[in-house]
C-alpha positions in Angstrom: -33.6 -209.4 144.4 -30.9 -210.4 141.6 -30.4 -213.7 143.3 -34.6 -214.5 142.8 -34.1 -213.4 139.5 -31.1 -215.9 138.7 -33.3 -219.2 139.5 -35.9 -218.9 137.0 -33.3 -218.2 134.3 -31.0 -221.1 135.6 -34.5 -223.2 135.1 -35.5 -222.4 131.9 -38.9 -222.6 133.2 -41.8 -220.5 131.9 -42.3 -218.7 135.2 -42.5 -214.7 135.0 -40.0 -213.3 136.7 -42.4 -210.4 137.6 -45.9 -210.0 137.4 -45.7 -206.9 135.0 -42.7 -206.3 132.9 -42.5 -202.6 134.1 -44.1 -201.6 137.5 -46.0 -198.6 138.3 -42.8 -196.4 139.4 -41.0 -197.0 136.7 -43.9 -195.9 134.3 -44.5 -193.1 136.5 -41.5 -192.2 136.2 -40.6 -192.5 132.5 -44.4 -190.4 131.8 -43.0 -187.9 134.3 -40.1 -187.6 131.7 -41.9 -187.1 128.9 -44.3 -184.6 130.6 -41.4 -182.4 132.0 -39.0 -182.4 128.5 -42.7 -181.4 126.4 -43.2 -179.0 129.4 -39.9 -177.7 128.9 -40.4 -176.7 125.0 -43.6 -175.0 125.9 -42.3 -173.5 128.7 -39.7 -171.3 126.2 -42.8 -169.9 123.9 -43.7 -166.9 123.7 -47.7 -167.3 123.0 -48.6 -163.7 123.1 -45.7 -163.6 119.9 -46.1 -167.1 118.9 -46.5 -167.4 114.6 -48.0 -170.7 113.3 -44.3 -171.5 111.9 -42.6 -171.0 115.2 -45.2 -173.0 117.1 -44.8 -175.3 114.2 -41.1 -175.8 114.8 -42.0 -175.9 118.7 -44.1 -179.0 117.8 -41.2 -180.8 115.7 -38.6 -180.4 118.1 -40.9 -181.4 121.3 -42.0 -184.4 119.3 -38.2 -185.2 118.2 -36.5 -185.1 121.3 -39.1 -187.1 123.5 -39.0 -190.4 120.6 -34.8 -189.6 121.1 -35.0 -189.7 124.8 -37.4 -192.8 124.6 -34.6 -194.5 122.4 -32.1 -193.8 125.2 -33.9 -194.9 127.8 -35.3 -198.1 126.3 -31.3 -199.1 125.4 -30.9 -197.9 128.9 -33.4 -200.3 130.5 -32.3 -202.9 128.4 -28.6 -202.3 129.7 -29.7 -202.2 133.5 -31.6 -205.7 132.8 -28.9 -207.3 131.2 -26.5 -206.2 134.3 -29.2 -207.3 136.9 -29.7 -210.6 135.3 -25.7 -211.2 135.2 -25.3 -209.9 138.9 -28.0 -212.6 139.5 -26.1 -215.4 138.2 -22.7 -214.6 139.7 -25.0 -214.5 143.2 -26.2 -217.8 142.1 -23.0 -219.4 141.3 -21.6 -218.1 144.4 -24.3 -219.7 146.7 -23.1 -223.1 145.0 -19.8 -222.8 145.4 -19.8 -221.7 148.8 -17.5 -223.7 151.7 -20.2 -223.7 154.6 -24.1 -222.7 154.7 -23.4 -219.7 156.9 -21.3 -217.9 154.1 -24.6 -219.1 151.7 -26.8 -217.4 153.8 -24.9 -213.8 154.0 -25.0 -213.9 150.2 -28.9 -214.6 150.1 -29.6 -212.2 152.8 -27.4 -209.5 151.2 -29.1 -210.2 147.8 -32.9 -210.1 149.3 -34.1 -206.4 150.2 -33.2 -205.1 153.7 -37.0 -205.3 155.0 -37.1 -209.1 154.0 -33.8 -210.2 154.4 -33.9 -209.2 158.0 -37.7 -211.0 158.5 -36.5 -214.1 157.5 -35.4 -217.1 160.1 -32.3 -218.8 159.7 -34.4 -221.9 159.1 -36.1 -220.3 156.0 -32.9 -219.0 154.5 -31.7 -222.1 154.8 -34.5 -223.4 153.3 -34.2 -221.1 150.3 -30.5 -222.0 149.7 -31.4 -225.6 149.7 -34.1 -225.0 147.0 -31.3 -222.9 145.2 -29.0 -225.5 145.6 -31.0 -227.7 143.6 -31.0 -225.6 140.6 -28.6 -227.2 137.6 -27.8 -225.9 134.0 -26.6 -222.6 134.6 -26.4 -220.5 131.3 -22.8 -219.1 130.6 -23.9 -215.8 130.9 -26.9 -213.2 131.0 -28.9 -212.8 128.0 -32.1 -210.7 127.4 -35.5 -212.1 127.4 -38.8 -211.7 125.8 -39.9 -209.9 128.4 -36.7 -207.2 128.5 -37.5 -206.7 124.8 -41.3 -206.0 125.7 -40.3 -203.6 128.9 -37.6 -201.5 126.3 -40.5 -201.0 124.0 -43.0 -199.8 126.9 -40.5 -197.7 128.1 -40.2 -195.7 124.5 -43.8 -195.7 123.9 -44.5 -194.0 127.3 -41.8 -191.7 126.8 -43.0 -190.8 123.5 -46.5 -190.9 123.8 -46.6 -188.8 127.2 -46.1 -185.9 124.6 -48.8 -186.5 122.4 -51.7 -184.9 124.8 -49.6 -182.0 125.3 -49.1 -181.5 121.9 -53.3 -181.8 120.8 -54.3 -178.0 121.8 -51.6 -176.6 119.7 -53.3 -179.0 116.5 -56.4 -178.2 117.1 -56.8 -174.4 118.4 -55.5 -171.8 116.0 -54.6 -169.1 118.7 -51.4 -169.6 120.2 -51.8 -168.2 123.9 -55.5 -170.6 124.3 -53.3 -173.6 123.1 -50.9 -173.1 125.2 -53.2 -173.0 128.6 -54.7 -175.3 127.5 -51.5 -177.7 127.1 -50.5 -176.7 130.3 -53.5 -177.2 131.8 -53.3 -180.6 130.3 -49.9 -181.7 131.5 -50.8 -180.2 135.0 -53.4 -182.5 135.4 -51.5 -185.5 133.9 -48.9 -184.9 136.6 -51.6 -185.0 139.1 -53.0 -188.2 138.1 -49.4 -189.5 138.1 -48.8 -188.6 142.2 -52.2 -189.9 142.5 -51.5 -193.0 141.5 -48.3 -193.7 142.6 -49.4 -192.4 146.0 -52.3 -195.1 146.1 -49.3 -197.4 145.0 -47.0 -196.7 147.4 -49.5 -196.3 150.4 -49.1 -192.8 150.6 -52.0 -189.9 150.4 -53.0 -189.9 146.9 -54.1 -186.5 147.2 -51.1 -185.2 148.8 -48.6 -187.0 146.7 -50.8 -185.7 143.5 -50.2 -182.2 144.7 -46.8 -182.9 145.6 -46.4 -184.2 141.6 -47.0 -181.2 140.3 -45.3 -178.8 142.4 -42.1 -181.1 141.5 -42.8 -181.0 137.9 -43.0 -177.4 138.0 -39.7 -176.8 140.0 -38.1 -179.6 137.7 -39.0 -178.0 134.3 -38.1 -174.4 135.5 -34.8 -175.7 136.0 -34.3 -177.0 133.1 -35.7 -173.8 131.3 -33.1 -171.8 133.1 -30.3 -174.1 132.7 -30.9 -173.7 129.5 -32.6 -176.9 128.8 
């Protein structure tokens, strides 16, 4: 899709490139981040042991490293759109400078996903490089948008955020080993409600994939616990 993505920029059009600047995988995926790093710190307490000052420090460190970890991954996303948006361009630019149509045409199907590069009939492909033949004033180079600015900054708040309900029972109860049921409980049912809407998203059995969520999010953070994470 970096070819698709090229055009609009090439335009200077106020077209979105997509409908929504992040799509429901990616925030899935980011929230399942979150979830399994906070899921990690409570994973390490003792709660039967627990003193207010060690849960304290529990909360401080969850909190810490999940806004860090957003950071990184909203740079990160910014990064990846940049290089898509530049891969786009060269695509563009090869189209145009291409000898004969035919050569056009491998570069549009290889930059189109498999599934609708392959539905496509060579009249409509060369339809499509026609209508991308037509497109003038192509920027220098990739630069971010509006748009890449607004997905970086999703990106941290969900990372971030995801903590927040995981850290509520640990503010609010007073003994350790409730709160941290009830955090768990929490983040087990978040996970859930992740796979159960990415499974109604992806066309998959909501219920099945919600199950599926959690079982993955246990195995994930029990890894990370004994690697030492």
């Amino acid at each position: 899709m970096s070819l698709a993505a090229a055009a609009p920029a090439a335009k200077h059009t106020s077209t979105r490139q997509r409908d929504r600047v992040l799509d429901p995988i990616a925030r899935t995926s980011e929230a399942l981040f979150g979830l399994i790093m906070a899921l990690t710190f409570t994973g390490t307490l003792g709660a039967a042991t627990a003193g207010r000052e060690e849960i304290r420090t529990l909360l401080i460190g969850m909190i810490g490293c999940n806004i860090a970890w957003g950071l990184v991954d909203a740079v990160m996303f910014l990064m990846t759109s940049l290089t898509e948006r530049g891969r786009g361009l060269l695509m563009l630019r090869a189209v145009h400078e291409a000898p004969e149509p035919q050569l056009a045409h491998r570069l549009i199907v290889d930059a189109l996903p498999p599934l609708v590069g392959s539905a496509l009939t060579a009249d409509e492909i060369e339809n499509l490089r026609l209508r991308l033949m037509r497109t003038q004033d192509l920027p220098a180079r990739a630069s971010l948008r509006r748009e890449d600015w607004i997905g970086a900054l999703g990106v941290f708040l969900i990372v971030a955020v995801s903590t927040f309900p995981v850290v509520v029972p640990f503010l609010v109860l007073r003994e350790a080993q409730l709160a941290l049921r009830a955090s768990n409980l929490i983040a087990i049912v978040m996970l859930f409600c992740l796979g159960y809407r990415l499974g109604r998203y992806s066309g998959h059995r909501p219920l099945r994939t919600g199950s599926s969520m959690v079982l993955l999010g246990l195995v994930l953070v029990g890894l990370a616990i004994a690697l030492g994470g």
